[in-house]
N, CA, C and O atoms as a Tripos MOL2 file, in Angstrom:
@<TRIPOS>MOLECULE
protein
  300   299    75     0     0
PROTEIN
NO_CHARGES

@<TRIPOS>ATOM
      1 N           0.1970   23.5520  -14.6890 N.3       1 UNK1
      2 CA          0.5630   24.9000  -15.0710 C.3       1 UNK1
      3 C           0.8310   24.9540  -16.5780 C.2       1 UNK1
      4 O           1.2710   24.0090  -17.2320 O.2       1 UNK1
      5 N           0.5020   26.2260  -17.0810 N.am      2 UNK2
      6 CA          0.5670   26.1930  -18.2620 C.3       2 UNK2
      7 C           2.3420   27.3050  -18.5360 C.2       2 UNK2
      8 O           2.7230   28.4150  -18.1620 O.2       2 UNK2
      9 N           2.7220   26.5830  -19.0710 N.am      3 UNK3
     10 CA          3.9750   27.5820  -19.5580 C.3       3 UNK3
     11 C           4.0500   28.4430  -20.4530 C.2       3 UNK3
     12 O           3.1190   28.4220  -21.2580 O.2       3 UNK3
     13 N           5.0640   29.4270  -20.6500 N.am      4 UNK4
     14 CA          4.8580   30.4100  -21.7960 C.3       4 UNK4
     15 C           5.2350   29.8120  -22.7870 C.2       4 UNK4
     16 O           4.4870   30.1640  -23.6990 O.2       4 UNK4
     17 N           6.0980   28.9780  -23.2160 N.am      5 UNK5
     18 CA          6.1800   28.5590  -24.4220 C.3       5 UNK5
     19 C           4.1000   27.8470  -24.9740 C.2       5 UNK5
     20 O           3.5550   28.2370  -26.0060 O.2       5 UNK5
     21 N           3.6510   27.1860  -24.3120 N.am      6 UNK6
     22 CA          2.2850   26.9380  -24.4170 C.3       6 UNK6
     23 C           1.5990   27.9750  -24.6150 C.2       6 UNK6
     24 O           1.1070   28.0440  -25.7410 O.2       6 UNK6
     25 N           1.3690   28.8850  -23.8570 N.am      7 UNK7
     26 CA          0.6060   30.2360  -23.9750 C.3       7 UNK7
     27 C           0.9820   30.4890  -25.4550 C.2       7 UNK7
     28 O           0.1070   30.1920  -26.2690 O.2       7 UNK7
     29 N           2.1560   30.9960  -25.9380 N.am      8 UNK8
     30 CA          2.8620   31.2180  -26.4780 C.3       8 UNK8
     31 C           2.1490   30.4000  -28.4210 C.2       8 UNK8
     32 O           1.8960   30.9310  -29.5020 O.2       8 UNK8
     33 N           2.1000   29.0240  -27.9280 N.am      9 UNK9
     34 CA          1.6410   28.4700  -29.3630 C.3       9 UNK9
     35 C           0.1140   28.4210  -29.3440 C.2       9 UNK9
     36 O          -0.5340   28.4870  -30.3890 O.2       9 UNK9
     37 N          -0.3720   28.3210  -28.3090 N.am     10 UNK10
     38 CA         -2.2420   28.5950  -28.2200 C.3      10 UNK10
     39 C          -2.5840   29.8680  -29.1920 C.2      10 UNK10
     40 O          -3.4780   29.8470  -30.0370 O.2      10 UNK10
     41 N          -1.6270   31.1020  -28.9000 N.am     11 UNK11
     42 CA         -2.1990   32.6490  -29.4140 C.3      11 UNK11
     43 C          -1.2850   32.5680  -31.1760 C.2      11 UNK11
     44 O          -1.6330   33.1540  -32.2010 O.2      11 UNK11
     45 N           0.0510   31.5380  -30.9590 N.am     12 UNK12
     46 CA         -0.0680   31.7310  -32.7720 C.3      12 UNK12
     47 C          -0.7620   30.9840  -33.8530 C.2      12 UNK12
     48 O          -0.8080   31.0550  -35.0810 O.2      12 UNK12
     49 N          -1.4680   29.9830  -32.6020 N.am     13 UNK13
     50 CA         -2.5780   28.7690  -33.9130 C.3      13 UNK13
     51 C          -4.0340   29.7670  -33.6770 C.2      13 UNK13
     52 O          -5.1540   29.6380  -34.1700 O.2      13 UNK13
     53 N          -3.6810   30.4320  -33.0500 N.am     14 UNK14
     54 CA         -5.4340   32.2250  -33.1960 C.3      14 UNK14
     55 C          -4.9090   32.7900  -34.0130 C.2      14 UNK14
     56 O          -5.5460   32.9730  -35.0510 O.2      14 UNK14
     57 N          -3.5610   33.3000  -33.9120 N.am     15 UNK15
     58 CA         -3.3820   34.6560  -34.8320 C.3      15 UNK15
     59 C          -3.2880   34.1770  -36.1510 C.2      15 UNK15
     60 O          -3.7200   34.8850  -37.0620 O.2      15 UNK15
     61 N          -2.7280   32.9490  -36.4160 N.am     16 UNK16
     62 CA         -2.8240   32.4990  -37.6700 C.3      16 UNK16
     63 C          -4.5000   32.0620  -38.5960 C.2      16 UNK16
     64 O          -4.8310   31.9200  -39.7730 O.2      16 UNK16
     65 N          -5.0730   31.9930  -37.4670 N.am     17 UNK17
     66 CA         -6.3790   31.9360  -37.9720 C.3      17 UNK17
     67 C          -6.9900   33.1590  -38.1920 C.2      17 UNK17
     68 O          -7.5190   33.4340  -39.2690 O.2      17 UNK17
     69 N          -6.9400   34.1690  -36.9210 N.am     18 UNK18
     70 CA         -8.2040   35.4530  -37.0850 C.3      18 UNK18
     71 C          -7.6440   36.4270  -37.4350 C.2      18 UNK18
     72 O          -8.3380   37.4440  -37.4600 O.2      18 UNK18
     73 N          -6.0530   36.5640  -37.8850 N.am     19 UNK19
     74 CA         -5.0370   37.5770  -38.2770 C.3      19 UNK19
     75 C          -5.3940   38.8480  -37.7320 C.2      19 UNK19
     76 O          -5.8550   39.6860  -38.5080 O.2      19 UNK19
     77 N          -5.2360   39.1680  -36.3430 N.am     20 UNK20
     78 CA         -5.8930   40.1000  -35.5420 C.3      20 UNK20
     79 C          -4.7770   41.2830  -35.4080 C.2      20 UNK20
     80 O          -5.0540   42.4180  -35.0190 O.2      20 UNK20
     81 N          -3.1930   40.7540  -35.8690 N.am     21 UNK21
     82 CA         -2.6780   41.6740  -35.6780 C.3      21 UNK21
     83 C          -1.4350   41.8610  -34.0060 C.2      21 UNK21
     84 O          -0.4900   42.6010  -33.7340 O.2      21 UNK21
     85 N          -1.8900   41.1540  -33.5510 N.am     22 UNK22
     86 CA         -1.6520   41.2080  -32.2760 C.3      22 UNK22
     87 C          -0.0700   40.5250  -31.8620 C.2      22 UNK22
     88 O           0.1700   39.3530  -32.1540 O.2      22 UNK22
     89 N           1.0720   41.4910  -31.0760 N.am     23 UNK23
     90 CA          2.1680   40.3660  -31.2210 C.3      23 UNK23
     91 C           1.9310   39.6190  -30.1490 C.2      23 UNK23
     92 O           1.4870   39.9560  -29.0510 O.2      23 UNK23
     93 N           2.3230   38.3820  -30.6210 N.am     24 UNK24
     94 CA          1.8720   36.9280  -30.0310 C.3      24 UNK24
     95 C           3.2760   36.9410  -29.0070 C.2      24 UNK24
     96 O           3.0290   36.1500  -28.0970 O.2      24 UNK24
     97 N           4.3600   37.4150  -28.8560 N.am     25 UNK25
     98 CA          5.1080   37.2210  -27.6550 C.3      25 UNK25
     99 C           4.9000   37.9670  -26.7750 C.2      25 UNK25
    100 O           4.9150   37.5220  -25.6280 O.2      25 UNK25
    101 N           4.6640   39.2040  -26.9870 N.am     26 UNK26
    102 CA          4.2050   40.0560  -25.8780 C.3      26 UNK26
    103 C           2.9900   39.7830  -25.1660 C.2      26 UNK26
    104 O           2.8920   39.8640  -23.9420 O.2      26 UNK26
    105 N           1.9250   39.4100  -26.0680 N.am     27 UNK27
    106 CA          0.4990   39.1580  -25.1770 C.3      27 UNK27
    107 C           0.7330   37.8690  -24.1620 C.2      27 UNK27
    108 O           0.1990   37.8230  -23.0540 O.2      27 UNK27
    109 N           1.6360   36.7850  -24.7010 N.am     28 UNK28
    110 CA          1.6990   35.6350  -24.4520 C.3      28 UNK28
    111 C           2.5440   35.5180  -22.9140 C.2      28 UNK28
    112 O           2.5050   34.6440  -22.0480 O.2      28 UNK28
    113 N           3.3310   36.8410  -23.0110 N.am     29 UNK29
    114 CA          3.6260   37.1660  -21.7430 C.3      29 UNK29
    115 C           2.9180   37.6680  -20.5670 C.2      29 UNK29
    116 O           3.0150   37.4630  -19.3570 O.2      29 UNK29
    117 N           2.1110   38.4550  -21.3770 N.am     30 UNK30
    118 CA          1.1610   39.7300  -20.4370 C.3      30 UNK30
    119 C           0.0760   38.1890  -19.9450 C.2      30 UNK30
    120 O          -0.2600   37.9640  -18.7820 O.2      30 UNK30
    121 N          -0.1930   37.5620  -20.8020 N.am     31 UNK31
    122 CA         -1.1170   36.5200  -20.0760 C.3      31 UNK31
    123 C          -0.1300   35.9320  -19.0110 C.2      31 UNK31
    124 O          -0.2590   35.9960  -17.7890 O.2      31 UNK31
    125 N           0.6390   35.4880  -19.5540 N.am     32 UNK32
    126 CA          1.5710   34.3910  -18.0300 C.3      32 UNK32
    127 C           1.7470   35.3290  -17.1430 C.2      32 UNK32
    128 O           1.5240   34.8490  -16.0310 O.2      32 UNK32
    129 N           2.1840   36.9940  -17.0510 N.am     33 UNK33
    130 CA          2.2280   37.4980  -16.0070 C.3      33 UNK33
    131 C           0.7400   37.3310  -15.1630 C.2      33 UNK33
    132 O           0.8120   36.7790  -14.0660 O.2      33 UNK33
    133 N          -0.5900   37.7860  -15.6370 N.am     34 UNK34
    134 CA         -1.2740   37.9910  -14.7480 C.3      34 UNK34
    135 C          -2.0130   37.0250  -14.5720 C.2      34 UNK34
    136 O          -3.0040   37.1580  -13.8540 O.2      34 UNK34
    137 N          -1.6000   35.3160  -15.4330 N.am     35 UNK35
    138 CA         -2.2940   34.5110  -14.8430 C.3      35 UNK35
    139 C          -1.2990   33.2310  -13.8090 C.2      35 UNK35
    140 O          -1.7670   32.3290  -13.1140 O.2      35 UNK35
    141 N           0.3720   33.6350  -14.0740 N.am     36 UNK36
    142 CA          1.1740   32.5220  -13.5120 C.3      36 UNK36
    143 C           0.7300   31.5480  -13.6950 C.2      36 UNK36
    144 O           0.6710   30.8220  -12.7030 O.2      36 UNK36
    145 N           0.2100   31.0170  -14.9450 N.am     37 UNK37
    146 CA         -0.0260   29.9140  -15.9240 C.3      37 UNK37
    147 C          -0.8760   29.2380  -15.0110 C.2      37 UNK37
    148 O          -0.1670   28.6200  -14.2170 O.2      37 UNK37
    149 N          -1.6390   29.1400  -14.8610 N.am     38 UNK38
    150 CA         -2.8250   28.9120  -14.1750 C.3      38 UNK38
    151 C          -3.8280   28.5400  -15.1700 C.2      38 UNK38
    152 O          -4.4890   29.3940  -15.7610 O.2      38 UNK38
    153 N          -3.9830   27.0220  -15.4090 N.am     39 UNK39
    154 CA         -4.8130   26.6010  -16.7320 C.3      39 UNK39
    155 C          -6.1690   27.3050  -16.6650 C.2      39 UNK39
    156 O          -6.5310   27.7890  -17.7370 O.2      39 UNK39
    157 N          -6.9120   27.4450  -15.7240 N.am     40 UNK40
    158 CA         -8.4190   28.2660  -16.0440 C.3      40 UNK40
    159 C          -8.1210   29.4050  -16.3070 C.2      40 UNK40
    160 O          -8.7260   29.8950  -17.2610 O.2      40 UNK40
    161 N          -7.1470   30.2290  -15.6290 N.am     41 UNK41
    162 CA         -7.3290   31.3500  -15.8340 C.3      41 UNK41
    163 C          -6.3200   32.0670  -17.1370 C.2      41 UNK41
    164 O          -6.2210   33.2130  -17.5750 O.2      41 UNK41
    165 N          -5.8610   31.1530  -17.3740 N.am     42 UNK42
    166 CA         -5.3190   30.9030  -19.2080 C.3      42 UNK42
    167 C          -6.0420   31.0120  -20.1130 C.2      42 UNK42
    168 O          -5.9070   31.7390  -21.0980 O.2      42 UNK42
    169 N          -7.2930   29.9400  -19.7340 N.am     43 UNK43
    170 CA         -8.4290   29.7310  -21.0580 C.3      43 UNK43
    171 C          -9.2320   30.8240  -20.7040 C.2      43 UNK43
    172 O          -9.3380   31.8090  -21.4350 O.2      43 UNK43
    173 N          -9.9180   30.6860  -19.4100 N.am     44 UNK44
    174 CA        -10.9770   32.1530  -19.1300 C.3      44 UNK44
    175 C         -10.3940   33.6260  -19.8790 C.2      44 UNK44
    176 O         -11.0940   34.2490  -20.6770 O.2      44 UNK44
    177 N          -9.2240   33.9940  -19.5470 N.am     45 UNK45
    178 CA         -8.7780   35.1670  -20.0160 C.3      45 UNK45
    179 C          -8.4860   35.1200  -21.8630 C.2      45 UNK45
    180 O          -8.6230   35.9810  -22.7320 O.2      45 UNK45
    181 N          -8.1560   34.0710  -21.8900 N.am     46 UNK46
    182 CA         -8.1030   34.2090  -23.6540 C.3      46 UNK46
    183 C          -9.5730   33.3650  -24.5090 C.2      46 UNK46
    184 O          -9.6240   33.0800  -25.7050 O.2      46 UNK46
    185 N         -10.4730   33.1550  -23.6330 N.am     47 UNK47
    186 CA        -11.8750   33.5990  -23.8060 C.3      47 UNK47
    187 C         -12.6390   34.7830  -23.7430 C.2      47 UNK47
    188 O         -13.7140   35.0950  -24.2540 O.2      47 UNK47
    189 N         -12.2400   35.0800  -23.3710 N.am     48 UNK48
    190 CA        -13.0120   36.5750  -22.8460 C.3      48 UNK48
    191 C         -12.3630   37.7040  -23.7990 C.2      48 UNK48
    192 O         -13.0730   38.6280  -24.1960 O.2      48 UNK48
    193 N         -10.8740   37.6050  -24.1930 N.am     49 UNK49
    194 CA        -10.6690   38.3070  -25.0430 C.3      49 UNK49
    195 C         -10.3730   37.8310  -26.4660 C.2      49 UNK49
    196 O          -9.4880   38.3240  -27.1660 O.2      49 UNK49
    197 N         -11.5500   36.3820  -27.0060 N.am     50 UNK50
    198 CA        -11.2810   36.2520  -27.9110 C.3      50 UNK50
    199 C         -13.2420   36.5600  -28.0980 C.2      50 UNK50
    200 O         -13.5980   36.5570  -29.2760 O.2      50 UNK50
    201 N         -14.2700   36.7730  -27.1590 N.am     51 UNK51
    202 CA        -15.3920   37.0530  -27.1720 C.3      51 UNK51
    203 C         -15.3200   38.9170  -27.2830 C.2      51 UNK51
    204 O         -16.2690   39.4480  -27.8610 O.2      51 UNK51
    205 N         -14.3050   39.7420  -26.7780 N.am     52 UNK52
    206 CA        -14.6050   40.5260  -26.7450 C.3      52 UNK52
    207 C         -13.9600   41.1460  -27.8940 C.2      52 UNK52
    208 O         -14.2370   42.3460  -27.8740 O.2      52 UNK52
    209 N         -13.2330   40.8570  -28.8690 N.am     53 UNK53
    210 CA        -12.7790   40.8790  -30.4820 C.3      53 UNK53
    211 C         -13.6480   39.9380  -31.2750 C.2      53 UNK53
    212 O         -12.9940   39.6440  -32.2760 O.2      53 UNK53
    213 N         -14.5930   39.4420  -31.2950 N.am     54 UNK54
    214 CA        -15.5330   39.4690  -32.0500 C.3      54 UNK54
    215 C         -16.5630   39.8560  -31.7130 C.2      54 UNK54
    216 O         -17.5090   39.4110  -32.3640 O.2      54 UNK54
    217 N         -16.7650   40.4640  -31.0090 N.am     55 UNK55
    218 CA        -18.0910   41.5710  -31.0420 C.3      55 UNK55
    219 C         -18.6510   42.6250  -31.5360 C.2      55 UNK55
    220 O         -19.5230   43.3980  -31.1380 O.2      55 UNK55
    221 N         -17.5300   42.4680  -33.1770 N.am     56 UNK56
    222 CA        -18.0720   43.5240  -33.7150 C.3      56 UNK56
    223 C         -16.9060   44.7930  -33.6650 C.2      56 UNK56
    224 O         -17.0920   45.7880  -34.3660 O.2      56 UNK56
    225 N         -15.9690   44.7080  -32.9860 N.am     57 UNK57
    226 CA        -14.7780   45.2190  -32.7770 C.3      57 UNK57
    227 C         -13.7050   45.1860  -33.5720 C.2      57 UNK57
    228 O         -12.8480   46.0610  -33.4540 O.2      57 UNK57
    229 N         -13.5730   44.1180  -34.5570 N.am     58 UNK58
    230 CA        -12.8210   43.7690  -35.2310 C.3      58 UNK58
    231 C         -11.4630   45.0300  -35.9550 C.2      58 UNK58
    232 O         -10.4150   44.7310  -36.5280 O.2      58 UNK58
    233 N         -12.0090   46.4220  -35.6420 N.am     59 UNK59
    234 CA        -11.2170   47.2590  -36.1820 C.3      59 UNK59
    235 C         -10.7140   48.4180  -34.9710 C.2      59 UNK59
    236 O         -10.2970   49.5680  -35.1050 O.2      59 UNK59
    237 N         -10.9210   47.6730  -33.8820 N.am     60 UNK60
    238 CA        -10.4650   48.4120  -32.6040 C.3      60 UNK60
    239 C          -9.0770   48.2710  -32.5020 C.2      60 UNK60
    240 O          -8.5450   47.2830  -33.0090 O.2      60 UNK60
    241 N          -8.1800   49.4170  -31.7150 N.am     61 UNK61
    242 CA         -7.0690   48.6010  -31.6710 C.3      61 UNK61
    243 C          -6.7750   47.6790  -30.5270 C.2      61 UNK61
    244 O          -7.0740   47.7760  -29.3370 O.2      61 UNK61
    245 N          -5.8920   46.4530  -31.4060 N.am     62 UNK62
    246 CA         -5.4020   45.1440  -30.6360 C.3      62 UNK62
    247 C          -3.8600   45.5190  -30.2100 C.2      62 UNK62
    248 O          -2.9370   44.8130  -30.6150 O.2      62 UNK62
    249 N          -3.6780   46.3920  -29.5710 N.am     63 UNK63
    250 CA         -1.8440   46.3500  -29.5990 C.3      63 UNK63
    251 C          -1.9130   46.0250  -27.8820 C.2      63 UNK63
    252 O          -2.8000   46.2190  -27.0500 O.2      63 UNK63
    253 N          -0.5180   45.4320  -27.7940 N.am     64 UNK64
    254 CA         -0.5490   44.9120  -26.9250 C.3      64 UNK64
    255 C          -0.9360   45.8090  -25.4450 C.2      64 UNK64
    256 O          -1.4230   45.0660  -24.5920 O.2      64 UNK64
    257 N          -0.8100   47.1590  -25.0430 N.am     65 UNK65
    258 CA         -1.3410   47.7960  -24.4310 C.3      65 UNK65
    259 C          -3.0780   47.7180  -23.9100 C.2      65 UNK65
    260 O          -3.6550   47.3510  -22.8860 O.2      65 UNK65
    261 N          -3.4030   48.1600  -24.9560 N.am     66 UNK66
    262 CA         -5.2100   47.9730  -25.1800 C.3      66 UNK66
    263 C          -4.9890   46.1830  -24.6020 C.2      66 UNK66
    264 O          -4.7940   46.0300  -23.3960 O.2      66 UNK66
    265 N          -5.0240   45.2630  -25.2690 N.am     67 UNK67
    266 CA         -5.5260   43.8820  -24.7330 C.3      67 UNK67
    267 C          -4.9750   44.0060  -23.7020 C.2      67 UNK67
    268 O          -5.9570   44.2010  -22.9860 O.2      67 UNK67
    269 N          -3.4670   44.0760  -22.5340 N.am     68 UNK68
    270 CA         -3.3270   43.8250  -21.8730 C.3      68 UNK68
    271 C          -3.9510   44.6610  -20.6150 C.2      68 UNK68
    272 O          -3.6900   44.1860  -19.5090 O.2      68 UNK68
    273 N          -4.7530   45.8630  -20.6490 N.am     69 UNK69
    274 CA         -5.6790   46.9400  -20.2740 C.3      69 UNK69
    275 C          -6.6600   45.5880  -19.9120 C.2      69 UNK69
    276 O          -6.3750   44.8620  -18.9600 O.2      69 UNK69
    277 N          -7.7510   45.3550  -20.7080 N.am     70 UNK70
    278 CA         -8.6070   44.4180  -20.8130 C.3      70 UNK70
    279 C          -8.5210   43.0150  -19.9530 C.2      70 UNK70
    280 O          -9.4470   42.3830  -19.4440 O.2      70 UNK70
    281 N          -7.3080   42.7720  -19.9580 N.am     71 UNK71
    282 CA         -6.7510   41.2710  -19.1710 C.3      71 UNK71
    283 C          -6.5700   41.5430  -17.7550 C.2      71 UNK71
    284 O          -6.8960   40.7280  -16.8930 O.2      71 UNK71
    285 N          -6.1260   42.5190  -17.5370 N.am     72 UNK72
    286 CA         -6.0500   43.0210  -16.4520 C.3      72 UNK72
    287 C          -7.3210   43.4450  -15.6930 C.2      72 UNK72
    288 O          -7.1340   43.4910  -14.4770 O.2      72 UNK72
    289 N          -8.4010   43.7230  -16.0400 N.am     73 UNK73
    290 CA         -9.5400   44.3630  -16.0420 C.3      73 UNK73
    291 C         -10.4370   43.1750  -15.4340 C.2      73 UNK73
    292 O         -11.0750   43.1550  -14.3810 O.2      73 UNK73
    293 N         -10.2800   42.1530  -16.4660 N.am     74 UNK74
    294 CA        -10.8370   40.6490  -16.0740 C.3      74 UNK74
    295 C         -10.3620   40.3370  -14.7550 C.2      74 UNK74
    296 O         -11.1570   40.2310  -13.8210 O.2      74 UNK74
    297 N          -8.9380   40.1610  -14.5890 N.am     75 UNK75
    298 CA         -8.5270   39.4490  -13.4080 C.3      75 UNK75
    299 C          -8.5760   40.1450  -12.2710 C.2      75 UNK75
    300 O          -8.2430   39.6180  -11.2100 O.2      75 UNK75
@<TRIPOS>BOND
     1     1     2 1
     2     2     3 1
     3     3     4 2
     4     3     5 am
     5     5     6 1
     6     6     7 1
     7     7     8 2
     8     7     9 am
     9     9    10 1
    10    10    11 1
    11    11    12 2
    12    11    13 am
    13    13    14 1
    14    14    15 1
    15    15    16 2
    16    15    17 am
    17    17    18 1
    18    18    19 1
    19    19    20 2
    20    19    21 am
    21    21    22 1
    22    22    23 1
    23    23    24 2
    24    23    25 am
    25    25    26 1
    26    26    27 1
    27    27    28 2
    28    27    29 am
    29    29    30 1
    30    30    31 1
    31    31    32 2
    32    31    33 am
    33    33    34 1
    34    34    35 1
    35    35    36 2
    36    35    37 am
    37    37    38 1
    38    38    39 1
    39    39    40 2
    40    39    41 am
    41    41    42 1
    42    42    43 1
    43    43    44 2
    44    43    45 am
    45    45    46 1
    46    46    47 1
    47    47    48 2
    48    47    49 am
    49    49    50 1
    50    50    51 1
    51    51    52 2
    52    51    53 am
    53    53    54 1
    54    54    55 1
    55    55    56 2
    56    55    57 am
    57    57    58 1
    58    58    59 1
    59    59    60 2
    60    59    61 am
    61    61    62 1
    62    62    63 1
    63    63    64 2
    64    63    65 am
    65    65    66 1
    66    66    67 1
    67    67    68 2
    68    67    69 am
    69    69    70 1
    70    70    71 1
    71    71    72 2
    72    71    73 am
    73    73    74 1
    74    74    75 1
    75    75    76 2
    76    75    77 am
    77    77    78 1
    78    78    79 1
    79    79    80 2
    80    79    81 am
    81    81    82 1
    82    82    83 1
    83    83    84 2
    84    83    85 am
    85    85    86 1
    86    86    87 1
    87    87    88 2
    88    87    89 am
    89    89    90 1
    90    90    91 1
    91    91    92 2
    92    91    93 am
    93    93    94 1
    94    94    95 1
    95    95    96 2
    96    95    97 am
    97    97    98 1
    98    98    99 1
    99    99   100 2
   100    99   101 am
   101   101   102 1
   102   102   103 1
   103   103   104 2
   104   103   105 am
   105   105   106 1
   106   106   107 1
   107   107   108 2
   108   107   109 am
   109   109   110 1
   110   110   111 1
   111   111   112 2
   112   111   113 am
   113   113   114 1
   114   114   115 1
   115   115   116 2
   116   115   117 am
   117   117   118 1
   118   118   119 1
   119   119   120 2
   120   119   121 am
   121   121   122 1
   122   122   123 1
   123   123   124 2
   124   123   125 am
   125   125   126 1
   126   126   127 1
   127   127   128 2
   128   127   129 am
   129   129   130 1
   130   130   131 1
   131   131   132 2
   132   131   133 am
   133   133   134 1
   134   134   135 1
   135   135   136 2
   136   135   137 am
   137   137   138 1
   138   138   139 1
   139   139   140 2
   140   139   141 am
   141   141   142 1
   142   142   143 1
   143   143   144 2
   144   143   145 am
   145   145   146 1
   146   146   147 1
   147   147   148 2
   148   147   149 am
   149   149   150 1
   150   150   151 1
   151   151   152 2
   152   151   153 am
   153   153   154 1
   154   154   155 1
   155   155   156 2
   156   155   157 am
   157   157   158 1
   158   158   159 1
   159   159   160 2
   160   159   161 am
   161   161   162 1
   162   162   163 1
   163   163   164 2
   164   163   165 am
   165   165   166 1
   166   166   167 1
   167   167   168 2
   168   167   169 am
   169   169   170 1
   170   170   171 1
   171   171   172 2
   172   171   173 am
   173   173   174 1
   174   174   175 1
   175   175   176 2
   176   175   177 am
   177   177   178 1
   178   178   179 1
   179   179   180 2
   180   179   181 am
   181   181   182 1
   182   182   183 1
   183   183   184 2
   184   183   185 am
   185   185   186 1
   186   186   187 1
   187   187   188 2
   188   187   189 am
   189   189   190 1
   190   190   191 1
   191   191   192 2
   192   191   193 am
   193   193   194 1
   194   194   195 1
   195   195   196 2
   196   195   197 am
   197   197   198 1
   198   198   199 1
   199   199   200 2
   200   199   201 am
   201   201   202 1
   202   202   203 1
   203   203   204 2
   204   203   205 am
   205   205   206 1
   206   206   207 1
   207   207   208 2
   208   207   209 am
   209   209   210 1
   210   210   211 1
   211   211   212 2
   212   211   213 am
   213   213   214 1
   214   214   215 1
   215   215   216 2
   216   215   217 am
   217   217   218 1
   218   218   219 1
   219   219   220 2
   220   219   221 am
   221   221   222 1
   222   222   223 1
   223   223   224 2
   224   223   225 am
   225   225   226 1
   226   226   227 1
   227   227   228 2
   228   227   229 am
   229   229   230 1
   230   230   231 1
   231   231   232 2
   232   231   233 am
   233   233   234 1
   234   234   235 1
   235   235   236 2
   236   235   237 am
   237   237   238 1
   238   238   239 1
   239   239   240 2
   240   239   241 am
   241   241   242 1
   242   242   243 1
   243   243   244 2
   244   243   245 am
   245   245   246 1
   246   246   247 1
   247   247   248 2
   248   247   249 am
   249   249   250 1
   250   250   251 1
   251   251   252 2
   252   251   253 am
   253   253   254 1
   254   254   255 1
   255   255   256 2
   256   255   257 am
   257   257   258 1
   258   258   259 1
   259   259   260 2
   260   259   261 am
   261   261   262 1
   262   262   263 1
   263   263   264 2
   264   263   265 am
   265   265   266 1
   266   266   267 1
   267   267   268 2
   268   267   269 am
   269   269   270 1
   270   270   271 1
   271   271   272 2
   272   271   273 am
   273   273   274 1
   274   274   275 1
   275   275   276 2
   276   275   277 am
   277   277   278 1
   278   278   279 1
   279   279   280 2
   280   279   281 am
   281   281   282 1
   282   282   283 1
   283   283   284 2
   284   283   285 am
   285   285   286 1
   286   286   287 1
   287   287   288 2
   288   287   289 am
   289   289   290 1
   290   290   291 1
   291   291   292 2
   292   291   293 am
   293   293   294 1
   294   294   295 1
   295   295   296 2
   296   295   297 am
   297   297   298 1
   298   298   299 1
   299   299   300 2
@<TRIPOS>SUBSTRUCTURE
     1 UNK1         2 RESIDUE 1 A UNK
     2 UNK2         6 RESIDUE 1 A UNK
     3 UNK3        10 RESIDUE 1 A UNK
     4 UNK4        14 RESIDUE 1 A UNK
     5 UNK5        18 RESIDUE 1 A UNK
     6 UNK6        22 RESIDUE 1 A UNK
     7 UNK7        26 RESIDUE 1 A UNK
     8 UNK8        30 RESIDUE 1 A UNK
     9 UNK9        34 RESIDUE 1 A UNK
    10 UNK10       38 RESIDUE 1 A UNK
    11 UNK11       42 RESIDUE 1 A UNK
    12 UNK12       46 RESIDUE 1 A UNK
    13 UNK13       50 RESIDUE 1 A UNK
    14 UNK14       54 RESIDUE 1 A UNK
    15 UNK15       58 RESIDUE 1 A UNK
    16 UNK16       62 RESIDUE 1 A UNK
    17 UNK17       66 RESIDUE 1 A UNK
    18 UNK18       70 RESIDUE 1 A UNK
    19 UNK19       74 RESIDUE 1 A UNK
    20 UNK20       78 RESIDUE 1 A UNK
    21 UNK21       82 RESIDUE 1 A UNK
    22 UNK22       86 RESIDUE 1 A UNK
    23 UNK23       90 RESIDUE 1 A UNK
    24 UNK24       94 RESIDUE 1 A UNK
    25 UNK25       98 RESIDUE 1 A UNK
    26 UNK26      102 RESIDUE 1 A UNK
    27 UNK27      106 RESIDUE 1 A UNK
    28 UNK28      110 RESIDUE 1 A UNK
    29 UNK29      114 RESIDUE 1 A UNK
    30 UNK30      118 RESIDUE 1 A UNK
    31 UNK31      122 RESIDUE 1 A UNK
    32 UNK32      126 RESIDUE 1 A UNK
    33 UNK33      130 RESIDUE 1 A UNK
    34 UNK34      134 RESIDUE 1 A UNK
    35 UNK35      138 RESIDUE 1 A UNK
    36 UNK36      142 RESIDUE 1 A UNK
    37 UNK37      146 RESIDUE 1 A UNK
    38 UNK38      150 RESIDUE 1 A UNK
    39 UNK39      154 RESIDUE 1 A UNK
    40 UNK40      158 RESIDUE 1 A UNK
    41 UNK41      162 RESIDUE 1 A UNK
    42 UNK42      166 RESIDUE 1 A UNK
    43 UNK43      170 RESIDUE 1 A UNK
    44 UNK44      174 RESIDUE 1 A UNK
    45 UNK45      178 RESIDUE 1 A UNK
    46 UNK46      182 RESIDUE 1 A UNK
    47 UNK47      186 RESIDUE 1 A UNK
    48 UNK48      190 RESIDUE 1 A UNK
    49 UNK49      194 RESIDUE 1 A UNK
    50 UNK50      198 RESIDUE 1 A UNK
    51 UNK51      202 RESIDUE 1 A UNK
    52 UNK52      206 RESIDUE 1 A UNK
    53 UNK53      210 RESIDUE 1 A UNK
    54 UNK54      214 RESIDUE 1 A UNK
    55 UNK55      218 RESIDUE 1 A UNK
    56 UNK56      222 RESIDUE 1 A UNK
    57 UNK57      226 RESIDUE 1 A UNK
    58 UNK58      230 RESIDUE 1 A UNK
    59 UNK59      234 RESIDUE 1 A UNK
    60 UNK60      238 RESIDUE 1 A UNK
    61 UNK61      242 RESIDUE 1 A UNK
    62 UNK62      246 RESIDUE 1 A UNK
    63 UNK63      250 RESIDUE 1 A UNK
    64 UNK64      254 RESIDUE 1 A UNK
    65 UNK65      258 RESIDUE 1 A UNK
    66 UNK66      262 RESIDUE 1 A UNK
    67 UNK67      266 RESIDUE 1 A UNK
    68 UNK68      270 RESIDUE 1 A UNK
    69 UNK69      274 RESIDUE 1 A UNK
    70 UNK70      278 RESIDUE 1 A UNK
    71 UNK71      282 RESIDUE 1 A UNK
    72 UNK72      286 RESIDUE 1 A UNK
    73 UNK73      290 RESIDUE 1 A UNK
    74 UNK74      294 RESIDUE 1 A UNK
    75 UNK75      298 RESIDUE 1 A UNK
């Protein structure tokens, strides 16, 4: 199982890279809620929404609402 403190440092070594904007405790939650740290469905979901912010999207909004819309959508 993946914990939120983990979730948690996975999305600030992204945000520190792709500066997307996004708060990293809230998403980091919204992931552990709808994946109950569940290692695939940890990486699958923060694949999918790290494929679907670079698609050209880059100026969509990222607030935690909108992504967690999207995460939810996946699972």
């Amino acid at each position: 199982m993946v914990k939120l403190a983990g979730i948690e440092k996975m999305l600030t070594e992204y945000e520190g890279n792709r500066m997307t904007g996004m708060n990293v405790a809230e998403m980091s939650e919204l992931i552990f809620e709808y994946t109950y740290g569940y290692p695939f469905l940890v990486s699958y979901i923060c694949k999918l929404l790290n494929e679907k912010m670079s698609m050209g999207k880059r100026r969509a909004s990222r607030s935690s609402k909108n992504i967690g819309q999207k995460a939810q959508y996946i699972v």
